[in-house]
C-alpha positions in Angstrom: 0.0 0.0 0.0 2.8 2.4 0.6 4.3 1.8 -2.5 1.2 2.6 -4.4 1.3 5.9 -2.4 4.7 6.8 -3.2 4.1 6.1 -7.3 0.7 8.2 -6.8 2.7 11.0 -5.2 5.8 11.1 -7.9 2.9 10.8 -11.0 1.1 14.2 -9.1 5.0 15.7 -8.9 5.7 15.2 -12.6 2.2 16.1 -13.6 2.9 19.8 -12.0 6.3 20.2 -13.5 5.1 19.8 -16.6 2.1 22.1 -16.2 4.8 24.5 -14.6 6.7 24.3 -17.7 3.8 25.0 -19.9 2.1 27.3 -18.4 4.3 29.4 -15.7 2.3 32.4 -15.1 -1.0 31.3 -14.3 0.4 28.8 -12.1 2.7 31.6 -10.2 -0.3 34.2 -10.3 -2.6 31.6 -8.3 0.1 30.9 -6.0 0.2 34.5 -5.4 -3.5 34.8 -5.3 -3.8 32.2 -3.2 -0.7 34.0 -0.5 -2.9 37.5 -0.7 -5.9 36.3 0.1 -3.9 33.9 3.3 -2.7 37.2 4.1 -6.4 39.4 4.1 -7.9 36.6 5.9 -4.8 36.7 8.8 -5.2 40.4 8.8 -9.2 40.5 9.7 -8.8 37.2 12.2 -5.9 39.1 14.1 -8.3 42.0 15.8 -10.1 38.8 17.3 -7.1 38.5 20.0 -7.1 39.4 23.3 -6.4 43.1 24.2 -3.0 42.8 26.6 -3.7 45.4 28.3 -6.5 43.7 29.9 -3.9 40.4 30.3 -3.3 39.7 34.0 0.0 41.1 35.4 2.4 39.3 37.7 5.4 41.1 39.2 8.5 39.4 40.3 11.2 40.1 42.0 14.4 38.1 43.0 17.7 39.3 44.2 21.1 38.7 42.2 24.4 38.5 43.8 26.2 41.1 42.1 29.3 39.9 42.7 28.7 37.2 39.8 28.3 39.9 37.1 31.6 41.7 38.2 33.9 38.4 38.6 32.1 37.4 35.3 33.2 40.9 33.3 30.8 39.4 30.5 31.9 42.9 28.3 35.1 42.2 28.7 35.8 46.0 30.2 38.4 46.7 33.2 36.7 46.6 36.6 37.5 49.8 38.0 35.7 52.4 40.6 32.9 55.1 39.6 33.7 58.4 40.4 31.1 61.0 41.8 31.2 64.9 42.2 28.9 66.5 44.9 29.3 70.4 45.8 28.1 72.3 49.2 28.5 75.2 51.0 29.7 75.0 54.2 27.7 76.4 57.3 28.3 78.7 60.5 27.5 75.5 62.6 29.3 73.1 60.6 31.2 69.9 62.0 33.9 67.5 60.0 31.3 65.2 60.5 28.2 67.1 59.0 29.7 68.2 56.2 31.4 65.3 54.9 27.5 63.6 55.1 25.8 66.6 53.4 28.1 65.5 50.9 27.6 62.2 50.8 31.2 61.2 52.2 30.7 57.7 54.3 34.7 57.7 55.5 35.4 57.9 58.6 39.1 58.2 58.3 38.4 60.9 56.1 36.5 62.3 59.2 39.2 62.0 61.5 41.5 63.9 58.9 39.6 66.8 58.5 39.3 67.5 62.7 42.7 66.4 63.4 45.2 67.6 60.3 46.2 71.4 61.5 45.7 72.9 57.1 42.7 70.8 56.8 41.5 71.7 60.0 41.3 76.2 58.0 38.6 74.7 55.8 35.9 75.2 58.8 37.8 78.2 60.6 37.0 80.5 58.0 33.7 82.4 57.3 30.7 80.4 56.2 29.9 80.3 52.6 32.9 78.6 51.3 32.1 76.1 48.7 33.8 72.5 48.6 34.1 69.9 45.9 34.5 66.4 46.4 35.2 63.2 44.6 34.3 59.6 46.1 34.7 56.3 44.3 31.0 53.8 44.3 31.7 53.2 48.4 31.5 56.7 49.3 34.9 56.9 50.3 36.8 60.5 50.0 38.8 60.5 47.0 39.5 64.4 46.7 38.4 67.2 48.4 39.1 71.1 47.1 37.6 74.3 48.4 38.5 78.2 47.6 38.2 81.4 49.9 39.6 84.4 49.5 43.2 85.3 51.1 44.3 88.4 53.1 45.1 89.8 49.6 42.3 91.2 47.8 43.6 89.9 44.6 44.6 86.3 45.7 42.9 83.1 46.7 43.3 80.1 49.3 42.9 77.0 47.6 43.1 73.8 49.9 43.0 70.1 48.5 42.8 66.9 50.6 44.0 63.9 48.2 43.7 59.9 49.3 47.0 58.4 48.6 48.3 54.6 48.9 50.3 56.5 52.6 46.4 57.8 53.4 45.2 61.2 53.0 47.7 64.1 52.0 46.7 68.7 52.5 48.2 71.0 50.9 47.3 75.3 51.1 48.3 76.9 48.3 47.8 80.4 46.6 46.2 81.5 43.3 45.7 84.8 41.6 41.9 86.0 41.0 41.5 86.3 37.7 38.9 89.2 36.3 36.3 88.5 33.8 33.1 91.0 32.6 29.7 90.2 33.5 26.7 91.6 31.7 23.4 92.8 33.3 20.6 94.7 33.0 17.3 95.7 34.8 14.5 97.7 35.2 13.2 99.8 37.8 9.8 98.4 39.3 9.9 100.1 43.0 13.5 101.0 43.9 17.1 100.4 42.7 18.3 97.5 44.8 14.8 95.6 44.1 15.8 96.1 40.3 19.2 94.6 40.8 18.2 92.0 43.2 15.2 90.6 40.3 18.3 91.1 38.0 20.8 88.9 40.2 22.9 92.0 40.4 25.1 91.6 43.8 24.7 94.2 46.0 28.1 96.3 46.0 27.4 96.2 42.2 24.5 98.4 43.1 26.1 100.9 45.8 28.9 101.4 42.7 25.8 101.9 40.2 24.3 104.5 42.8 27.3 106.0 43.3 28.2 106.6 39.7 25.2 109.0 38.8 24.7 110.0 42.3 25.6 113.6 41.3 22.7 113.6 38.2 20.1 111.2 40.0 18.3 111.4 43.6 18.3 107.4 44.1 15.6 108.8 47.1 13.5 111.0 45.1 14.3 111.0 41.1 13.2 107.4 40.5 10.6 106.1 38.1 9.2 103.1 37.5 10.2 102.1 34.0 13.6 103.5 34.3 16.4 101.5 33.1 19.9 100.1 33.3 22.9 98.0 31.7 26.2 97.8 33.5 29.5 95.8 32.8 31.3 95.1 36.0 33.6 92.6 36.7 33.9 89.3 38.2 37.2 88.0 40.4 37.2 84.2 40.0 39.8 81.1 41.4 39.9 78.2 38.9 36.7 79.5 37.2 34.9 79.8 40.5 33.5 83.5 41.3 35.0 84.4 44.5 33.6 88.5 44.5 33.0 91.6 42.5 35.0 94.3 41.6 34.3 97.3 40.0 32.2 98.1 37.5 33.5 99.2 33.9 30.7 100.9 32.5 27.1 101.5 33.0 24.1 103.4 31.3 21.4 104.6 33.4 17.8 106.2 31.6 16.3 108.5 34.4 12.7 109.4 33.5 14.0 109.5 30.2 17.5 111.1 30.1 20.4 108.6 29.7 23.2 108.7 31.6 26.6 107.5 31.3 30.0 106.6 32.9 32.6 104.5 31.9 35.9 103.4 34.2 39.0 104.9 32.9 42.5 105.0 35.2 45.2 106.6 33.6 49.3 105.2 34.8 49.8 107.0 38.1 46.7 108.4 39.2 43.5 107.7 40.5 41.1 106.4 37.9 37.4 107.9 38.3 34.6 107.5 35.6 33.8 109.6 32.5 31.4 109.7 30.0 31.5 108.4 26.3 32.6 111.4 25.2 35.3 112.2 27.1 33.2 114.6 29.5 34.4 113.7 33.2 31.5 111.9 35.5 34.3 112.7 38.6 33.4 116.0 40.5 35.6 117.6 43.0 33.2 116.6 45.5 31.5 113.3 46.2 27.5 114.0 47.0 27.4 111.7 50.2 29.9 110.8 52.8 28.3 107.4 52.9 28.0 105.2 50.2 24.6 104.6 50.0 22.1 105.7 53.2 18.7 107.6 53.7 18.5 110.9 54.6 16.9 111.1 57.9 16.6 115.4 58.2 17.1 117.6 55.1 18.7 120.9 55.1 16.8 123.5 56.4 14.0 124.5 59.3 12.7 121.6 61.1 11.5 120.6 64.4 14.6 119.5 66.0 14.1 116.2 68.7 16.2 117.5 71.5 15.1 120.9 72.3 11.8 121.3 70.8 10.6 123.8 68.2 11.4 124.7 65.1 14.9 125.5 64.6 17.2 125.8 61.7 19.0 122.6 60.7 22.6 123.4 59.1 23.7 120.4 57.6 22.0 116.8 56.6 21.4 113.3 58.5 22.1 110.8 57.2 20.3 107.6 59.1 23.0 104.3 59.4 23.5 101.6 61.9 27.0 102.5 64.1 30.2 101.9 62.7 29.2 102.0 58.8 32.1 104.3 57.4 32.2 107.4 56.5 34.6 109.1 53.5 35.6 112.1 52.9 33.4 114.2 50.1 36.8 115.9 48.9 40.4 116.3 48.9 41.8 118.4 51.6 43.4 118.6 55.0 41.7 117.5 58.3 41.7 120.8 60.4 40.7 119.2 63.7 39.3 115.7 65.0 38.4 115.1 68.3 35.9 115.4 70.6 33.6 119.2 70.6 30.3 120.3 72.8 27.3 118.3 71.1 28.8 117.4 67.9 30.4 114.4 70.1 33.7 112.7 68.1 33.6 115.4 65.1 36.1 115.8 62.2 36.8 118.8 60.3 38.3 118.8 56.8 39.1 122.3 54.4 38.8 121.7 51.2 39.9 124.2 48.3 39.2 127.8 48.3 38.9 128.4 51.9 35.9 125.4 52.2 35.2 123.1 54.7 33.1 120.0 55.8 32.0 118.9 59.1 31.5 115.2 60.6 29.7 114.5 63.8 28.3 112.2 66.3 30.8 109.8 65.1 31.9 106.2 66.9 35.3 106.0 65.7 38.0 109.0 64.3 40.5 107.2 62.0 42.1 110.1 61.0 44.3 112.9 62.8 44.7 117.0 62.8 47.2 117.8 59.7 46.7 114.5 57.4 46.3 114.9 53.9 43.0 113.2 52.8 41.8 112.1 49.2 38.2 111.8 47.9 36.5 108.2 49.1 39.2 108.2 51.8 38.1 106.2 55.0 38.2 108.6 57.6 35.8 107.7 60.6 32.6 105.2 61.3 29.2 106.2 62.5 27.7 106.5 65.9 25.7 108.5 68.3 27.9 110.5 70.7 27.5 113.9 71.8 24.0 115.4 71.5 22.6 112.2 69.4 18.9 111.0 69.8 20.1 107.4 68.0 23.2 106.6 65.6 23.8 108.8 62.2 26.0 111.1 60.9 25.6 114.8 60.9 27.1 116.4 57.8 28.0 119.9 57.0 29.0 121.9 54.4 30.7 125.7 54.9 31.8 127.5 52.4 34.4 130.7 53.9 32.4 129.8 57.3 28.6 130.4 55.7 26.2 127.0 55.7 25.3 125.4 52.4 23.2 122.8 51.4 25.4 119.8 51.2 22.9 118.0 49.0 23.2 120.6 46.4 27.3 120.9 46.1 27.9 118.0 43.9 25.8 119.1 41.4 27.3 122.2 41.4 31.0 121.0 41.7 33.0 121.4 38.8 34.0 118.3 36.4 37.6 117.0 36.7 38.9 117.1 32.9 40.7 114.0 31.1 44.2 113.8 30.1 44.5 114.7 26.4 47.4 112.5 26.2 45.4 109.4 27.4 42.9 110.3 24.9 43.6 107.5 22.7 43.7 104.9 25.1 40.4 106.1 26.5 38.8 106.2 23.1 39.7 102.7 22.6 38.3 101.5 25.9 35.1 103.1 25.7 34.3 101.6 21.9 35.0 97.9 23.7 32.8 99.2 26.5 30.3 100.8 24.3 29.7 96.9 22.5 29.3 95.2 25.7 26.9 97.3 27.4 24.6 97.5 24.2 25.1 93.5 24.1 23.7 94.2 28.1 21.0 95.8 27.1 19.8 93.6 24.3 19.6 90.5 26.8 17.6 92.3 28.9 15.1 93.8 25.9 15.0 89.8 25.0 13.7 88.6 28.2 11.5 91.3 28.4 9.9 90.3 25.1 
């Protein structure tokens, strides 16, 4: 019976070759037929399937010994450590201990280092503030530790590293220079000048040296509007990259209810720089309009009621309202004429100026200067306090010109300019085209975001 099967198969085989041979593309266009409509028949069926997501769901978990994987190296790579970077500040009540966990440090050697070793030890003997850097490998262990603060020197850095070495862990202290780069910003005026610098992430003594620069044009009490606006160009002392503090600012454009003002920095070799504007026209006066750098005026120039004795009296100079021992500088240059202690001025100083004028500093906490020093404009020469006939700590100012009261208020505005070199005209050209670029560029940031 098989064998009949077998010769009934191989007839039905040669049968089909031959028809194959005859007639090849009806035969391959069934075929093909015959596929399609196999594949239109699979494609409606499919949809009959179960949805998965309404499949039942079965979550399992086991634990793997990871050990396997590692002595296994199935990609054939090195085995070596990972290396991780955390960053923190470090804090007024800060331990070894609380630190090096903020951080994510598990080492307690590492611990034991940092309270015992006498450089590593400066890291948390300093201010607060200071920010550290360390490396760990994948067992939290201290690898590297580096952290930056300023030294005694205004224009150099600390820099301590902690290393972990084969002989255990390793301090050095060593010294960098700051290195000076420009920052940009711009603001606008919403309520008052440091609330416009602060939404503008403007630090704060960049804003004093922005008041002080127009102080002789604008009122920074009074003069405001909302709307106003500003660019400045100041610069930024960094160690390795990190900003350590501000220093001064280069240039700065202030519209004041719709007049621009200007000043760019500009220090010829051997003298004092002071700030001019774009043209060449001096923004330095002969005398500066406050003896602090930035402080509210408590009592005006004029009649008032005074506190002590009652009544209206005449008051011949300004207050200015400050918390004891802010500093006060001298408006002008000149010689002090007396300093010490006089009736109900308290610690006063006296300083003549040029053509027989004089100012007058009272109520103060501290003298730092004596009788017969030569004093420059901006020079330290005293803090504030409340001594002598004081109702709370400021600074009484005055102003005499050949022994008459003036207005002190009003004598920077009407202070003559201090004229540029006209040899170091070149050089100032040049610097206030660079200066020029970089404030528009300040400006256009801040027209972007606004937008």
């Amino acid at each position: 019976m098989i064998r009949s099967l077998l010769q009934s198969l191989t007839q039905v085989a040669d049968a089909t070759r031959q028809s194959l041979a005859r007639h090849p593309r009806r035969i391959m266009g069934g075929i093909g037929a015959l596929l399609l409509g196999t594949g239109v028949t699979a494609f409606g069926i499919a949809p009959l399937a179960p949805d998965a997501a309404n499949l039942p769901v079965r979550q399992i978990v086991e634990s793997l010994d990871a050990s396997a994987f590692a002595s296994a190296n199935l990609l054939g790579a090195p085995a070596t450590d990972f290396v991780l970077f955390r960053s923190e500040v470090t804090r007024r009540d800060d331990t070894a201990q609380s630190l090096l966990q903020r951080l994510g440090v598990v080492d307690s050697e590492a611990q034991g280092f940092l309270r015992t070793d006498p450089t590593a030890r400066q890291l948390l003997q300093g201010r607060a503030g200071r920010l550290v850097s360390v490396e760990t490998n994948d067992r939290q262990e201290l690898q590297r530790l580096t952290s930056r603060w300023l030294a005694s020197d205004d224009r150099k850095f600390s820099r301590l590293v902690i290393e972990n070495s084969p002989q255990g862990f390793k301090s050095r202290l060593e010294t960098g220079e700051l290195t000076a780069s420009a920052r940009l910003a711009s603001g606008v005026i919403r309520s008052s000048l440091f609330a416009a610098t602060d939404a503008a992430n403007i630090p704060d003594p960049v804003a004093v040296q922005l008041a002080e620069m127009f102080s002789s044009d604008i009122d920074f009490r009074r003069d405001l509007r909302q709307g106003d606006r500003f660019s400045v160009v100041f610069e930024s002392l960094e160690a390795d990259g990190e900003s350590m503090r501000t220093g001064r600012v280069l240039s700065a454009e202030f519209v004041n209810n719709g007049r621009k003002h200007e000043g760019v920095w500009f220090e010829e070799p051997g003298q004092r720089g002071a700030y001019y504007g774009f043209n060449g026209e001096s923004s330095r006066k002969f005398y500066l309009s406050s003896p602090l750098e930035f402080s509210r005026v408590s009592s005006g120039y004029g009649m008032r009621f005074h506190p002590i004795t009652g009544g209206r009296k005449a008051h011949m100079g300004v207050d200015y309202a400050a918390p004891t021992g802010t500093p006060v500088r001298t408006i002008g240059d000149g010689v002090v004429e007396f300093a010490g202690v006089q009736r109900g001025y308290g610690n006063v100083i006296y300083i003549r100026h040029r053509s027989n004028q004089t100012t007058v500093f009272a109520h103060l906490s501290r003298i730092g200067v004596r009788q017969g020093q030569k004093v420059s404009q901006g020079d330290w020469i005293g803090a504030v306090g409340s001594t002598g006939a004081s109702t709370g700590p400021h600074l009484h100012f005055e102003f005499r010109d050949n022994g008459i009261h003036q207005d002190p208020l009003a004598i920077a505005r009407q202070s003559e300019s201090i004229p540029i070199n006209p040899a170091a005209r070149p050089r100032f050209d040049a610097l206030a085209q660079l200066q020029r670029v970089q404030l528009n560029a300040a400006a256009s940031v801040q027209q972007a975001s606004a937008e």
